[in-house]
PyMOL CGO cylinders between C-alpha atoms (Angstrom):
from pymol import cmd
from pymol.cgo import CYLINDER

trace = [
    CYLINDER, 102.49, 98.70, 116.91, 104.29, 98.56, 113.56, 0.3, 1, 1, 1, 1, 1, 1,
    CYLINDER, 104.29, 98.56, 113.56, 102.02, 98.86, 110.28, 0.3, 1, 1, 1, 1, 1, 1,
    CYLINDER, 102.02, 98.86, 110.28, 102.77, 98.90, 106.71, 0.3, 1, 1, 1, 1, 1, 1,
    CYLINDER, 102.77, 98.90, 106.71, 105.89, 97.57, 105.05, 0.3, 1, 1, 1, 1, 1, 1,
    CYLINDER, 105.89, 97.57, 105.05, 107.79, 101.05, 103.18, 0.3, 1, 1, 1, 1, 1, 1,
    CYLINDER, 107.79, 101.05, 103.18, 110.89, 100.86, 100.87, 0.3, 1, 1, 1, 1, 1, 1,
    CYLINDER, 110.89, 100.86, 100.87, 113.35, 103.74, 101.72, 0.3, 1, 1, 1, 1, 1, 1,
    CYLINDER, 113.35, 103.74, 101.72, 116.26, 104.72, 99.45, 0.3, 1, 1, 1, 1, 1, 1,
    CYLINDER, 116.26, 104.72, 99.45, 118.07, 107.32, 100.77, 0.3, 1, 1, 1, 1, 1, 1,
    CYLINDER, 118.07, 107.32, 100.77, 120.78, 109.38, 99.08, 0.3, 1, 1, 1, 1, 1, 1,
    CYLINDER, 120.78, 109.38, 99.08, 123.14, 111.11, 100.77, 0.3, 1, 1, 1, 1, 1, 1,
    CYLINDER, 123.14, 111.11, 100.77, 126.73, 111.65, 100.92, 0.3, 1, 1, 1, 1, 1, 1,
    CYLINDER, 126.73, 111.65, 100.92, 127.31, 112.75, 104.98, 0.3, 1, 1, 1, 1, 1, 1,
    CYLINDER, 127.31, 112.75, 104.98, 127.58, 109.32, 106.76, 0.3, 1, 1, 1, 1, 1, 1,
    CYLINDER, 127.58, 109.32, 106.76, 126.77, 110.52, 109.67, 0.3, 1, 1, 1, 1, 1, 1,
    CYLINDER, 126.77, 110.52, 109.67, 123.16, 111.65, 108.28, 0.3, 1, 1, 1, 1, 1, 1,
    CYLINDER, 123.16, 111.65, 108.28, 122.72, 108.19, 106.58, 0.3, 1, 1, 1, 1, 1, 1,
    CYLINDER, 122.72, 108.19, 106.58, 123.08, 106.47, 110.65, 0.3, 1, 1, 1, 1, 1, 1,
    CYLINDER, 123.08, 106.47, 110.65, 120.85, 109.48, 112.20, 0.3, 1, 1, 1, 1, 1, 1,
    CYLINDER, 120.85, 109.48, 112.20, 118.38, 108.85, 109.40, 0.3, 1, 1, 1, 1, 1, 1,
    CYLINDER, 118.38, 108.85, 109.40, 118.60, 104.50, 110.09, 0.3, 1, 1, 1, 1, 1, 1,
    CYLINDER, 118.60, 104.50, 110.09, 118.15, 106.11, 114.09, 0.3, 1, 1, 1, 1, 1, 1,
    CYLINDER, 118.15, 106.11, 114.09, 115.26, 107.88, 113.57, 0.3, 1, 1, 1, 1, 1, 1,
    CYLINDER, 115.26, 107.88, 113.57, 113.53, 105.06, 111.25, 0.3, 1, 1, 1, 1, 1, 1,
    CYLINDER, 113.53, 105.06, 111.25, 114.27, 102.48, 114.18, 0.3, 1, 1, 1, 1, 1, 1,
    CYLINDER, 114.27, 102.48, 114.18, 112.31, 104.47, 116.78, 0.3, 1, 1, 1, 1, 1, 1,
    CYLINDER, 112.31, 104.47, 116.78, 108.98, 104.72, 114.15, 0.3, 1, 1, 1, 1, 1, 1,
    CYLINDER, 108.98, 104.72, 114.15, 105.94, 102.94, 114.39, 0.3, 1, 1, 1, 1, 1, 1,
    CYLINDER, 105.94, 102.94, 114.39, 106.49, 101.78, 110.66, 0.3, 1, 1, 1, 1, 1, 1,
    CYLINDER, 106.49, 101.78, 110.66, 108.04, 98.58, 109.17, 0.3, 1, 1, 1, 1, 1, 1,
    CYLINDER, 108.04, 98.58, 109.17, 110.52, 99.54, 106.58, 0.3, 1, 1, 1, 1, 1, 1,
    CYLINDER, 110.52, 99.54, 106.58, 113.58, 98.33, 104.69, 0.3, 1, 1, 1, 1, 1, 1,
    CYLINDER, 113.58, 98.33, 104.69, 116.41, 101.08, 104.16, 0.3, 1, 1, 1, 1, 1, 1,
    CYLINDER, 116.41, 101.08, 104.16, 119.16, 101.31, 101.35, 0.3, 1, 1, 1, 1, 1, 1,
    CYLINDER, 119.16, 101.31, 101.35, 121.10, 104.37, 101.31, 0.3, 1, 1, 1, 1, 1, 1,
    CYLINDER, 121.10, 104.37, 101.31, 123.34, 104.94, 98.45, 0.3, 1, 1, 1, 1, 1, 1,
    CYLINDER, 123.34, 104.94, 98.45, 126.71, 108.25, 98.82, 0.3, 1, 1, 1, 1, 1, 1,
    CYLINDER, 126.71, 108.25, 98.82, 126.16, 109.79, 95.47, 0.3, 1, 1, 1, 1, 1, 1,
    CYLINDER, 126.16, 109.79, 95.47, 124.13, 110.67, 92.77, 0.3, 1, 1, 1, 1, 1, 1,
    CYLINDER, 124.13, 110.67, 92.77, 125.87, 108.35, 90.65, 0.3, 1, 1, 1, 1, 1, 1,
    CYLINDER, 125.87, 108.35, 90.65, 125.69, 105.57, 92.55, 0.3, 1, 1, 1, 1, 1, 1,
    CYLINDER, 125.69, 105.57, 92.55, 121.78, 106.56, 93.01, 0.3, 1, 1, 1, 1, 1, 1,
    CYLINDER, 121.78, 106.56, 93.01, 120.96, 106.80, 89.58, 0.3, 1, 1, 1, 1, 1, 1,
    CYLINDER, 120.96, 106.80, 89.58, 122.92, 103.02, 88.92, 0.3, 1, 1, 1, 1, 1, 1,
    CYLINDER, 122.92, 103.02, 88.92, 120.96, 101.53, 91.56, 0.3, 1, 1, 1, 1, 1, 1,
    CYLINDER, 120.96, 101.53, 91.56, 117.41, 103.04, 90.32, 0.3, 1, 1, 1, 1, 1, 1,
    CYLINDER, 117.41, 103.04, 90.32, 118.29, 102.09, 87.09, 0.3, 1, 1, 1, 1, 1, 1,
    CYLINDER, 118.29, 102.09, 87.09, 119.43, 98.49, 88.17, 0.3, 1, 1, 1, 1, 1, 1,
    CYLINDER, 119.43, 98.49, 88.17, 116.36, 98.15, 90.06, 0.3, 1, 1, 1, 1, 1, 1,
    CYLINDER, 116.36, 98.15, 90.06, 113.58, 99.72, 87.78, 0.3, 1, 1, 1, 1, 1, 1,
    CYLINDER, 113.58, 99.72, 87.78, 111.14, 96.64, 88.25, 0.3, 1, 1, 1, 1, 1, 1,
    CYLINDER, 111.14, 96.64, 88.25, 111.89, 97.03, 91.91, 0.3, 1, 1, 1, 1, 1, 1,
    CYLINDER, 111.89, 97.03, 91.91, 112.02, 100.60, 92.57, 0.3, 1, 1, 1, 1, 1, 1,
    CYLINDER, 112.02, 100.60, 92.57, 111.32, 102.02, 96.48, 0.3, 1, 1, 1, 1, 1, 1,
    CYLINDER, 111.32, 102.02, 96.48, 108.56, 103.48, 97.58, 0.3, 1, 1, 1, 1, 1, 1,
    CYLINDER, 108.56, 103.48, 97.58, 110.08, 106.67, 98.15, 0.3, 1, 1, 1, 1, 1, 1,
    CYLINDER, 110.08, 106.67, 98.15, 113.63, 108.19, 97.87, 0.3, 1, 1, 1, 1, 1, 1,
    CYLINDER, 113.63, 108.19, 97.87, 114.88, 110.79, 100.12, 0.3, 1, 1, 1, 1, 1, 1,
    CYLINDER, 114.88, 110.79, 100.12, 117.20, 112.59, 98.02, 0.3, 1, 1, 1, 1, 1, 1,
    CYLINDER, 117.20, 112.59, 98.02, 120.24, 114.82, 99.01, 0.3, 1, 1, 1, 1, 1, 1,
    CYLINDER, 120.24, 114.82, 99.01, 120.10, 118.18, 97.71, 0.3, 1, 1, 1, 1, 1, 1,
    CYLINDER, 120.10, 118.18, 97.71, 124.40, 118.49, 98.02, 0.3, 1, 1, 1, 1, 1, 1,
    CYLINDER, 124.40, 118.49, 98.02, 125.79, 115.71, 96.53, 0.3, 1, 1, 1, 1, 1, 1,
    CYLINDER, 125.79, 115.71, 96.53, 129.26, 114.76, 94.73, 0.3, 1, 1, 1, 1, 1, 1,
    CYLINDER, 129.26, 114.76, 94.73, 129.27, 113.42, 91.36, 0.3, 1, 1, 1, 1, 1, 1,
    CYLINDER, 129.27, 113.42, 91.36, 125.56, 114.51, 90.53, 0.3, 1, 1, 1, 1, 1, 1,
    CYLINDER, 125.56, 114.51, 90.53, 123.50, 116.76, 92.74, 0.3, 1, 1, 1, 1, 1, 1,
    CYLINDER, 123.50, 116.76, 92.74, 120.14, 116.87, 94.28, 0.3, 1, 1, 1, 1, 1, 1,
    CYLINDER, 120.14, 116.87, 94.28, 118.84, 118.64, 91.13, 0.3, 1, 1, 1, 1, 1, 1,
    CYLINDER, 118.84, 118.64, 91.13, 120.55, 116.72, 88.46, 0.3, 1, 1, 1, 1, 1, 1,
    CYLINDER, 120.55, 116.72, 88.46, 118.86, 113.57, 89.84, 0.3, 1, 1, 1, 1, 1, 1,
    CYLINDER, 118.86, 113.57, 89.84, 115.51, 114.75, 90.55, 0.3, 1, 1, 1, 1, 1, 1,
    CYLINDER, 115.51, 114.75, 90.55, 115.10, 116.22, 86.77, 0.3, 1, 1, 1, 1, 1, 1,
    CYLINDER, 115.10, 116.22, 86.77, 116.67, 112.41, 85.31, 0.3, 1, 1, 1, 1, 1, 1,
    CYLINDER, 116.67, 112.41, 85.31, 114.19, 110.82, 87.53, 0.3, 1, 1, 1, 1, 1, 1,
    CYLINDER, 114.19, 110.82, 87.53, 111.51, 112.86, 86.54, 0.3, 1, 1, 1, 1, 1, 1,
    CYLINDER, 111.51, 112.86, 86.54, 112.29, 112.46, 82.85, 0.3, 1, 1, 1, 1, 1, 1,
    CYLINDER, 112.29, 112.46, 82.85, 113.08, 109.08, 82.60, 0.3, 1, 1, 1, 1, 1, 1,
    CYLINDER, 113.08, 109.08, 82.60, 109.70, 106.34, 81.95, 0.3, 1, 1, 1, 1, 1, 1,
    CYLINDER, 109.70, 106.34, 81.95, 110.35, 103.89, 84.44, 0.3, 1, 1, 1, 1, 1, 1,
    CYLINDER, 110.35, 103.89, 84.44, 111.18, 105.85, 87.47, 0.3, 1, 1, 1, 1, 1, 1,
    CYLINDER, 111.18, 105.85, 87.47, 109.06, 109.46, 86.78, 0.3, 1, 1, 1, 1, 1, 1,
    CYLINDER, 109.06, 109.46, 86.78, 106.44, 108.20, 89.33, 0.3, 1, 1, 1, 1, 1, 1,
    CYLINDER, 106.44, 108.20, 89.33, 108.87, 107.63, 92.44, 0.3, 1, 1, 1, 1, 1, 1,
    CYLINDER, 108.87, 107.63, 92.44, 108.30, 109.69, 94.87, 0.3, 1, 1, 1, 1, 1, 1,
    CYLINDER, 108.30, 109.69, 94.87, 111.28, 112.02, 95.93, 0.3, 1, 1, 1, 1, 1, 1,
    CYLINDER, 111.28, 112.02, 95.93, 111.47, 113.99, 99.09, 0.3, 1, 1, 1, 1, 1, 1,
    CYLINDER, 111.47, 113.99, 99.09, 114.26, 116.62, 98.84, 0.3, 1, 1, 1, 1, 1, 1,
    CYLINDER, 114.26, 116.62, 98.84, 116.28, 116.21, 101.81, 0.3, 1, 1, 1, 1, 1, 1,
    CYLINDER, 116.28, 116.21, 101.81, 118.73, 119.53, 102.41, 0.3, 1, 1, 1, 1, 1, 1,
    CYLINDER, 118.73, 119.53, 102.41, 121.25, 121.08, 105.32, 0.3, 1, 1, 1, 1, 1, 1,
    CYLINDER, 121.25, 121.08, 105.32, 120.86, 124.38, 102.96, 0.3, 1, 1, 1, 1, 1, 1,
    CYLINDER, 120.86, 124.38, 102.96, 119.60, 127.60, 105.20, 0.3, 1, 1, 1, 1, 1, 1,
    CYLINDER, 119.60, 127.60, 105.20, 118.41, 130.39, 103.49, 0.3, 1, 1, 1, 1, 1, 1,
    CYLINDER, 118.41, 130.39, 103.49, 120.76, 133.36, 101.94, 0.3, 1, 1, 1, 1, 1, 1,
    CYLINDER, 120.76, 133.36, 101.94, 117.90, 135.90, 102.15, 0.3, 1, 1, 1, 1, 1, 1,
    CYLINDER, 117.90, 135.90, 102.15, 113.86, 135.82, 102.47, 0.3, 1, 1, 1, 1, 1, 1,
    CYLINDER, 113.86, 135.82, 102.47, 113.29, 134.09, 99.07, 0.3, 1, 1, 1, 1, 1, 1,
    CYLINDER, 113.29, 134.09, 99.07, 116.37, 132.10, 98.62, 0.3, 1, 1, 1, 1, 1, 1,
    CYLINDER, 116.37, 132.10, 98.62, 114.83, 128.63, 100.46, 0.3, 1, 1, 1, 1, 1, 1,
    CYLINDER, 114.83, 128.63, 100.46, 111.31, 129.26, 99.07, 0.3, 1, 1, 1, 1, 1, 1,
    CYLINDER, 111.31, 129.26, 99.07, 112.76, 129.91, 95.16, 0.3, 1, 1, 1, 1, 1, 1,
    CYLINDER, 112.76, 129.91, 95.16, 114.59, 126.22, 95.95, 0.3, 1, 1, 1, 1, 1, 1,
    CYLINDER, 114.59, 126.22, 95.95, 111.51, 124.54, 96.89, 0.3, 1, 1, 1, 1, 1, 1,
    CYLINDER, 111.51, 124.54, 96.89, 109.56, 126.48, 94.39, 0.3, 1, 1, 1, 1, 1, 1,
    CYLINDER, 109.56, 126.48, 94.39, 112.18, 125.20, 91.68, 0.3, 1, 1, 1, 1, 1, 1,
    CYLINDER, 112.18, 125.20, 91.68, 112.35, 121.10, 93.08, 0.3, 1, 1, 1, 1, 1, 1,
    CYLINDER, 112.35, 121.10, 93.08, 108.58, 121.49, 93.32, 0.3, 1, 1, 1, 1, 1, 1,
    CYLINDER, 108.58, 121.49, 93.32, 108.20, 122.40, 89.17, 0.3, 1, 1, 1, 1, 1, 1,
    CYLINDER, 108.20, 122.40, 89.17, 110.91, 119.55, 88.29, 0.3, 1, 1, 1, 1, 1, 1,
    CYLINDER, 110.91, 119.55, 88.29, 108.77, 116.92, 90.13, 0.3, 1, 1, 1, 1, 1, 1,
    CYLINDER, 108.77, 116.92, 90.13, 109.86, 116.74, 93.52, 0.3, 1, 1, 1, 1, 1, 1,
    CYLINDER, 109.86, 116.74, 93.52, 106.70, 115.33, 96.14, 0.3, 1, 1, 1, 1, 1, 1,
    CYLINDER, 106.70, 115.33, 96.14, 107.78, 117.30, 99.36, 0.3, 1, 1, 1, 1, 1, 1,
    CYLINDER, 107.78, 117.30, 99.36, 110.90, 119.39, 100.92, 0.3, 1, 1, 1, 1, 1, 1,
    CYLINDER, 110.90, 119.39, 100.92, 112.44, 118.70, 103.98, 0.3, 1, 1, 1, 1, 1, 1,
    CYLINDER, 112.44, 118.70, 103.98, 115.24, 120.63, 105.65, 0.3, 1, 1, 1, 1, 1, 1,
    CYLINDER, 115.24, 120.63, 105.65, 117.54, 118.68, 107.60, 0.3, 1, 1, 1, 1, 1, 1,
    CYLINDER, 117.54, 118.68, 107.60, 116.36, 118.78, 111.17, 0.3, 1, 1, 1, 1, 1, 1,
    CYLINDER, 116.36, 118.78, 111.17, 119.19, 120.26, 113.49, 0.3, 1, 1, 1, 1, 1, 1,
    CYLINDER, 119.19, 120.26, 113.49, 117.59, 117.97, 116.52, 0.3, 1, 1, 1, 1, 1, 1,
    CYLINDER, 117.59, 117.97, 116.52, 117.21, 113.95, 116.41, 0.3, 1, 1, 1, 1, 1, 1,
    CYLINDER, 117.21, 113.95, 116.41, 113.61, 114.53, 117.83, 0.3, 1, 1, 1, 1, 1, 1,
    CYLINDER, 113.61, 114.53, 117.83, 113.16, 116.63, 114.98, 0.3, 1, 1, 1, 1, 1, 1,
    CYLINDER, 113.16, 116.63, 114.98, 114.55, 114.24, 112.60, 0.3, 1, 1, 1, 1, 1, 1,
    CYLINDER, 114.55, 114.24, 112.60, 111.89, 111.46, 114.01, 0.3, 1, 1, 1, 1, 1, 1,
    CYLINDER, 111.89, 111.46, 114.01, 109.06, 114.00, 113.75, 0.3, 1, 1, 1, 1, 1, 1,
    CYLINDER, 109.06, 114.00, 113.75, 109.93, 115.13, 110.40, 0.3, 1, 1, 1, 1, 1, 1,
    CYLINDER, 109.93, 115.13, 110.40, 110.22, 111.42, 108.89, 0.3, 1, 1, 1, 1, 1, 1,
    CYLINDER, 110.22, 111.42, 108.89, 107.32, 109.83, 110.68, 0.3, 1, 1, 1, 1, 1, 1,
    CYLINDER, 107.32, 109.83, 110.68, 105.12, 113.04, 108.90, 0.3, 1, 1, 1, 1, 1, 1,
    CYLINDER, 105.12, 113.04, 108.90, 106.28, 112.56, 105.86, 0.3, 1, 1, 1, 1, 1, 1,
    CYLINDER, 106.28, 112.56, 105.86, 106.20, 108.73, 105.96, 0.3, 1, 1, 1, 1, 1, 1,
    CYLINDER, 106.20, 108.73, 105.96, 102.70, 108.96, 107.30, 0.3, 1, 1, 1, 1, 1, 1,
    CYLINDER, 102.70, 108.96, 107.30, 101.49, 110.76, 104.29, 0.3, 1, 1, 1, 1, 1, 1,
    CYLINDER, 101.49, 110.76, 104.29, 102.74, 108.34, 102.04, 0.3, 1, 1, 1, 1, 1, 1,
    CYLINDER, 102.74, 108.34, 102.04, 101.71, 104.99, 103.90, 0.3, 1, 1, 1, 1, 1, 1,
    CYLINDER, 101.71, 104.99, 103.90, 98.01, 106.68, 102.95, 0.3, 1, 1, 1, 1, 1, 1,
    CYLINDER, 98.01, 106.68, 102.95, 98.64, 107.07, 99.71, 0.3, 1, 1, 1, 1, 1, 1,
    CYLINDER, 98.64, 107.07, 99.71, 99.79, 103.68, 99.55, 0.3, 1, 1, 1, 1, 1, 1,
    CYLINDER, 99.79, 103.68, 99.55, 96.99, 102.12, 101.29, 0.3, 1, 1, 1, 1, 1, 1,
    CYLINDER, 96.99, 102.12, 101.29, 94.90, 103.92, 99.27, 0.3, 1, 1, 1, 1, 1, 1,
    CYLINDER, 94.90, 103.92, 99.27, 96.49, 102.72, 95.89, 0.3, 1, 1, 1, 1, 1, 1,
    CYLINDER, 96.49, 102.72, 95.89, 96.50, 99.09, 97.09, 0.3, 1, 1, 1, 1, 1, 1,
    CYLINDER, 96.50, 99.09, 97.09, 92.39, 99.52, 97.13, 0.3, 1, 1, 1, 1, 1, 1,
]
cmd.load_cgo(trace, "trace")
């Protein structure tokens, strides 16, 4: 059975990651509506565009042309309007050494970002992955709705 209603924006520039993220969203146990925007540009038009209307999370691209991962996440986080979305970094990244990944998250973490997620390399993984994250914030929206 399907519960809750969740507004996804995803950003991300690698098509085929946009239809293996729609995929995995299909197969949940969660009612949601998807938009998925290519670029940070294009992300930061639409969230501006939409302020009154914004989604209940965004699953943000860490590698992205025109503005990046980072660059998005700190204008989100600094602009009154949009500062309380929350943003799940989304990344293919691996790490260059033992601290590389860990100084990442440590960084998106201190900007504002809610949670990191590297890119599954499986689709079950994917699902799994989502559905956690997706579970977590269906509670926190239940519980703001009290």
């Amino acid at each position: 059975m399907k519960t809750g209603n969740i507004r996804i924006l995803l950003a991300d520039d690698d098509k085929d990651d946009r239809f293996l993220f729609r995929e995995a969203l299909s197969e949940l146990p969660f009612h949601t509506q998807l938009e998925t925007v290519h670029d940070g540009e294009q992300l930061m038009n639409y969230l501006h565009e939409n302020q009154g209307h914004l989604p209940d999370v965004l699953f943000l691209d860490l590698n992205m042309p025109k503005k990046n991962g980072f660059e998005c996440l700190t204008e989100i986080k600094t602009t009154d309007g949009l500062m309380e979305l929350p943003v799940v970094m989304f990344s293919t990244s691996y790490p260059r050494d033992a601290h590389y990944e860990s100084d990442i998250i440590k960084t998106l973490r201190s900007i504002g970002a809610n949670e990191y997620l590297r890119k599954p390399s499986g689709f079950a993984e994917l699902k799994q992955a989502i559905h956690s994250i997706l579970s977590k914030l269906e509670e926190s929206i239940t519980d703001k709705a009290k």
